[in-house]
ZAVEX-547953 format. One record per residue (C-alpha): x, y, z. Coordinates in steps of 0.1 Angstrom, whole numbers, padded with zeros to 4 digits, always signed. Example, Ala and Ser with C-alpha at 12.3 -4.5 7.8 and 13.67 -1.06 7.14 Angstrom:
+0123-0045+0078/+0137-0011+0071/
***
This chain:
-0003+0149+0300/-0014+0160+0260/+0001+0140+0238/+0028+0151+0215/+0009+0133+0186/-0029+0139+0179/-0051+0112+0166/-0082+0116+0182/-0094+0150+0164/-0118+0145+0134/-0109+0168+0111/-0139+0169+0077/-0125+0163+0051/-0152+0173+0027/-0153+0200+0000/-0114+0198-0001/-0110+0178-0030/-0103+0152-0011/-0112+0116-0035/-0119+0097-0001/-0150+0119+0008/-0157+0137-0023/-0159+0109-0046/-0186+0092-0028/-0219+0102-0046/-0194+0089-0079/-0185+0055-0069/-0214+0046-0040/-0236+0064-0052/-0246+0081-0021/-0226+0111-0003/-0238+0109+0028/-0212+0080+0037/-0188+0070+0065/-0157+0064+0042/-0137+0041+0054/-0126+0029+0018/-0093+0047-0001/-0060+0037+0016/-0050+0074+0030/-0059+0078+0068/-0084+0110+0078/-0053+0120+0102/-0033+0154+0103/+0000+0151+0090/+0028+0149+0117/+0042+0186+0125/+0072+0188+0116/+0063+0179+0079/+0040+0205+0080/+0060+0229+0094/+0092+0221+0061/+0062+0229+0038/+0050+0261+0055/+0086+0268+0053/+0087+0260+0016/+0056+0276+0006/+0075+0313+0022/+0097+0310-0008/+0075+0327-0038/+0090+0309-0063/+0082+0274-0078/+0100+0267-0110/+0114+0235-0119/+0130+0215-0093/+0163+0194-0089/+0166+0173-0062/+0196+0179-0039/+0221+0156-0020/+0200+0161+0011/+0167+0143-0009/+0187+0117-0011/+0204+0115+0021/+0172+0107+0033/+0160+0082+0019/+0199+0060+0018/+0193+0064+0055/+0157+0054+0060/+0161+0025+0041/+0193+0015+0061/+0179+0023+0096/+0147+0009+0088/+0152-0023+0065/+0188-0031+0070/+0195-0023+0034/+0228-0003+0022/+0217+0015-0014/+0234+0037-0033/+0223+0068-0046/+0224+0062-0084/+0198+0033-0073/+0170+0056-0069/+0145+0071-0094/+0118+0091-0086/+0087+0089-0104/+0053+0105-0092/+0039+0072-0077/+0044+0036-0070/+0015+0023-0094/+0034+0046-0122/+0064+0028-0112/+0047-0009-0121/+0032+0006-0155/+0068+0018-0165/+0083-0018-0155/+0060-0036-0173/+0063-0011-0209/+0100-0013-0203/+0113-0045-0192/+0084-0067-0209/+0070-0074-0243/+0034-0072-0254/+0021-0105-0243/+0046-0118-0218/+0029-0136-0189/+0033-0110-0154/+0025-0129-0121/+0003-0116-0093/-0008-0130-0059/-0049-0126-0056/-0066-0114-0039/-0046-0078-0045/-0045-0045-0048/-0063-0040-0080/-0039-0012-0102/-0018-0043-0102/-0044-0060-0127/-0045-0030-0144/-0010-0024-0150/-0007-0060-0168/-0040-0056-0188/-0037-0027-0199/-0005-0028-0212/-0015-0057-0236/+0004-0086-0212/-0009-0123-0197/-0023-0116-0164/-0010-0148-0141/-0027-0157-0109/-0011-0175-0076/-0040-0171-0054/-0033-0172-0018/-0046-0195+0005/-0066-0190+0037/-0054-0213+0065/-0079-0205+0092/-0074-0168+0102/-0040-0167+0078/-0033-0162+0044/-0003-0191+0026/+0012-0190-0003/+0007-0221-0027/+0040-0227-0035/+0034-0256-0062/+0013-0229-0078/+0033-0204-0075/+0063-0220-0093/+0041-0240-0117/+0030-0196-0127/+0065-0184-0126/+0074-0207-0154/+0052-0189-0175/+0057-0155-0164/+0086-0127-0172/+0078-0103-0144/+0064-0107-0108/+0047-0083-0084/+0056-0089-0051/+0030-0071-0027/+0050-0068+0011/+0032-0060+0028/+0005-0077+0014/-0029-0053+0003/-0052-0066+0012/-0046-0094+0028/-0022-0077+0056/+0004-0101+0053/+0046-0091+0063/+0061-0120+0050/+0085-0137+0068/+0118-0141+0052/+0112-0178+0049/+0087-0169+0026/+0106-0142+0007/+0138-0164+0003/+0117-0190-0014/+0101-0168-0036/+0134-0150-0045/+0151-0183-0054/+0123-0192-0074/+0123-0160-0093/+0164-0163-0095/+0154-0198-0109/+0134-0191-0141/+0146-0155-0143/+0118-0137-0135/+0120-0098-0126/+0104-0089-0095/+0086-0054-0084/+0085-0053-0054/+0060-0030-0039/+0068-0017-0001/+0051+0010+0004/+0032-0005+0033/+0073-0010+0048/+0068+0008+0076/+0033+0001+0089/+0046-0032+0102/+0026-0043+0137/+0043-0056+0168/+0057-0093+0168/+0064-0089+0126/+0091-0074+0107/+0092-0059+0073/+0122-0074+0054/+0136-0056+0024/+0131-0081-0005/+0159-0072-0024/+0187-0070+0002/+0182-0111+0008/+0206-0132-0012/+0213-0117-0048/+0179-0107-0059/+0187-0070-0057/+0199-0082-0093/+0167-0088-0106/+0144-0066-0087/+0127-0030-0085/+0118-0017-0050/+0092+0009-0050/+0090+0026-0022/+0072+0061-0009/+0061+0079+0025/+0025+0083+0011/+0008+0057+0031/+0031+0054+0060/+0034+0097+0065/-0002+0104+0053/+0011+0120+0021/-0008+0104-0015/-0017+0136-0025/+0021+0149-0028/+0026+0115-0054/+0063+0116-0046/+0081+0076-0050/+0115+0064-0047/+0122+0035-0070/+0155+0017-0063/+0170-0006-0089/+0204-0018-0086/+0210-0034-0117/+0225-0011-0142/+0204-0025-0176/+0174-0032-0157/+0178+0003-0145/+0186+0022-0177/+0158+0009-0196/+0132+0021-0165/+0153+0057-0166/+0148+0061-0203/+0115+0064-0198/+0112+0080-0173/+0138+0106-0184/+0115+0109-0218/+0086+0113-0202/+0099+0139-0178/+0082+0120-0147/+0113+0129-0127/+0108+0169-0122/+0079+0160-0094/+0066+0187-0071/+0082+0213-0046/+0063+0202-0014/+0064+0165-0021/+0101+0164-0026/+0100+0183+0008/+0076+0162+0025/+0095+0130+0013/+0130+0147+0031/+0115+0155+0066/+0096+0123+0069/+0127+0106+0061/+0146+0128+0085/+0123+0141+0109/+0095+0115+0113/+0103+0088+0133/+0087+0097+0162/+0055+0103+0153/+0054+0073+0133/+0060+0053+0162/+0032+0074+0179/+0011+0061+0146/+0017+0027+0150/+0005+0024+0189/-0027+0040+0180/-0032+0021+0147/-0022-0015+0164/-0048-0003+0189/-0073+0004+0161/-0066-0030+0146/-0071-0045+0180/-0104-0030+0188/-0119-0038+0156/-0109-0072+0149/-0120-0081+0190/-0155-0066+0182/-0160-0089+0149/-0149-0117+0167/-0163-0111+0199/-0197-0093+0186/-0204-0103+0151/-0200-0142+0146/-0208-0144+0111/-0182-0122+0100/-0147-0129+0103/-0114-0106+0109/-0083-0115+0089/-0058-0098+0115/-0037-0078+0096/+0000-0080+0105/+0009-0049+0084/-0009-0016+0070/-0039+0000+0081/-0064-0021+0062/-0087-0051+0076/-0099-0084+0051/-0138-0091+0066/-0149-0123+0056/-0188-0116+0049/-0191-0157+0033/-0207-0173+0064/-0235-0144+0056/-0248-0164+0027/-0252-0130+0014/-0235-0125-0024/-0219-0095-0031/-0240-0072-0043/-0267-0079-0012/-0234-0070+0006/-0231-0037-0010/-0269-0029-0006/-0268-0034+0032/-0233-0017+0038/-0244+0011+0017/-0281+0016+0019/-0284+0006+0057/-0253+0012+0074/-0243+0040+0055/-0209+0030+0055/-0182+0029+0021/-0160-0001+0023/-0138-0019-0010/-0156-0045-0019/-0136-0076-0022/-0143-0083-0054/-0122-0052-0064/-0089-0074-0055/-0098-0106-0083/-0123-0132-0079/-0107-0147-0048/-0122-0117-0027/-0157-0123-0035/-0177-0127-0001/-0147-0101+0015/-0146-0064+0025/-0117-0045+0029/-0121-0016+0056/-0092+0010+0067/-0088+0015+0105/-0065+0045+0097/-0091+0068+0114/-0097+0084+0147/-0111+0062+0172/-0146+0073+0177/-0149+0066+0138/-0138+0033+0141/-0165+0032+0169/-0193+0043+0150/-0184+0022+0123/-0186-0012+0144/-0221-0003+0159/-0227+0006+0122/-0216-0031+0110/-0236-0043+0144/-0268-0030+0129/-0265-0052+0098/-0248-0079+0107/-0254-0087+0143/
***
């Protein structure tokens, strides 16, 4: 029998515009690249999301746009059904993207050198976001416990002493962590401690693998009180270009100061077919998410089995969550640029380097398994070639 979902189809994704495959020849230097880089997957967006923007795009018109009850409706329900969490409505505020979301915490809720923590190695706008806003950047590297990343706990408190604001990464990018709620209580009371705000970024929520469970930060305990959830369908739905993101805040001061801006700056408006993407996701989606996650768990599976199975001096950091892979290159003896030479200049592929996510990545690659199968295929013989 077809499936209802399609996966399989390799759809080029050149000459669109598309930063994954167009922005090769400017940041590898070569064009002629399997990308496997950018965290957007190279799959067809499910149907019925499609099908609410054709719907949209019939209307000739596309002036200014308010959100209605319905836009909201969706995501009050998503996050119940999915996370267990009851918000309210005058929680949310949309701003165009989850890394404009931490830029606006950090002007509004922090001063000009106030220490901000961050767990490394990590998704890399997060360094930006302190830096560049003229605040401490604070470290808590995580540690690798054979196949596993920990947090240091000692370190992590010893940090949060000095810090005003902490970004919580669940799930973890790169590193593919869902944190347990163990783990997320302890931070939160840690936090509630020396009363630290938390940004908490989720947008990896729903790409949570079998045998893990993504746990809303901010419905544990009290720590809705001190915390920003970001959240957005643009990973788990396929839908970055529509840079559409629901930030929940509970607390009414920490909340008015992030609105301001945001009012000021007149991020709300956002786009006609992102607002309409974000609703039928929300409402809609479900199924072929779940069809998602089987083929992506499957994806994860195959690749990680190959590294271990095929290439013994490189080593697969299972990912519990999102559609990323860590590759430990160390036991290479290669450094990081010799890396980068062979993946690029022999393999032909375009992978992060680790090095991208703080100095605790060096001798890493991050690679993204949200691809058809017979990409993820050629990309193993690929890594074979070099590496075997």
């Amino acid at each position: 029998m077809q499936p209802r979902y399609d996966f399989d189809t390799v759809i080029d994704r050149k000459n669109t515009g598309c930063f994954k495959a167009d922005g090769l020849k400017l940041l590898f230097g070569k064009a002629d690249l399997l990308p496997l880089w950018v965290a957007d997957m190279d799959f067809a967006i499910a149907p019925e999301i499609l099908e609410a923007m054709q719907a949209r795009l019939s209307h000739p018109i596309f002036g200014y746009n308010l959100r209605l009850d319905a836009y909201y409706e969706s995501i009050i329900n998503w996050v119940d059904r999915r996370y267990g969490w009851q918000i309210e409505r005058d929680w949310i505020i949309s701003t165009p993207g989850i890394v404009t979301a931490l830029n606006i915490a950090v002007v509004t809720l922090t001063e000009p050198g106030d220490g901000i923590l961050v767990q490394t190695p990590v998704y890399d706008p997060f360094f930006e976001a302190v830096q560049a806003n003229d605040r401490k950047l604070l470290t808590n590297p995580l540690s690798l416990q054979g196949s596993r990343y920990e947090i240091d706990f000692d370190d992590f408190e010893v940090k949060l002493k000095q810090a005003k604001m902490f970004f919580l990464c669940s799930p973890h990018n790169p590193v593919g962590r869902a944190w347990s709620e163990t783990e997320l209580l302890k931070i939160g009371r840690l936090c509630r401690k020396y009363k630290v705000i938390v940004v908490a970024d989720e947008i990896h929520a729903d790409l949570v693998y079998s045998g893990n469970t993504h746990r809303a930060f901010a419905a544990l305990e009290d720590f809705n009180q001190f915390t920003l959830t970001c959240y957005s369908p643009s990973k788990s739905f396929n839908l970055a270009g529509l840079c559409t993101s629901a930030i929940v805040i509970s607390n009414p001061k920490l909340r008015k100061s992030f609105n301001d801006y945001v009012q000021t700056m007149h991020l709300y408006l956002g786009n006609s077919f992102g607002i309409t993407a974000l609703k039928t996701a929300y409402e809609s989606g479900y199924p072929w998410l779940q069809a998602l996650l089987k083929y992506l768990e499957q994806n994860r599976d195959m690749l990680c089995d190959y590294i271990d199975t095929k290439l013994p001096r490189l080593k697969a950091i299972k990912p519990e969550a999102t559609f990323l892979a860590w590759i430990d290159c160390r036991s290479t003896g290669l450094n990081d640029q010799a890396i980068s030479d062979l993946l690029i200049n022999q393999a032909g592929l375009a992978l992060n380097p680790g090095k991208t996510y703080g100095t605790d990545g060096s001798g890493f690659v991050r690679i993204n398994f949200g691809c058809p199968r017979s990409v993820l295929s050629l990309a193993c013989d690929k890594l074979f070639d070099i590496f075997k």
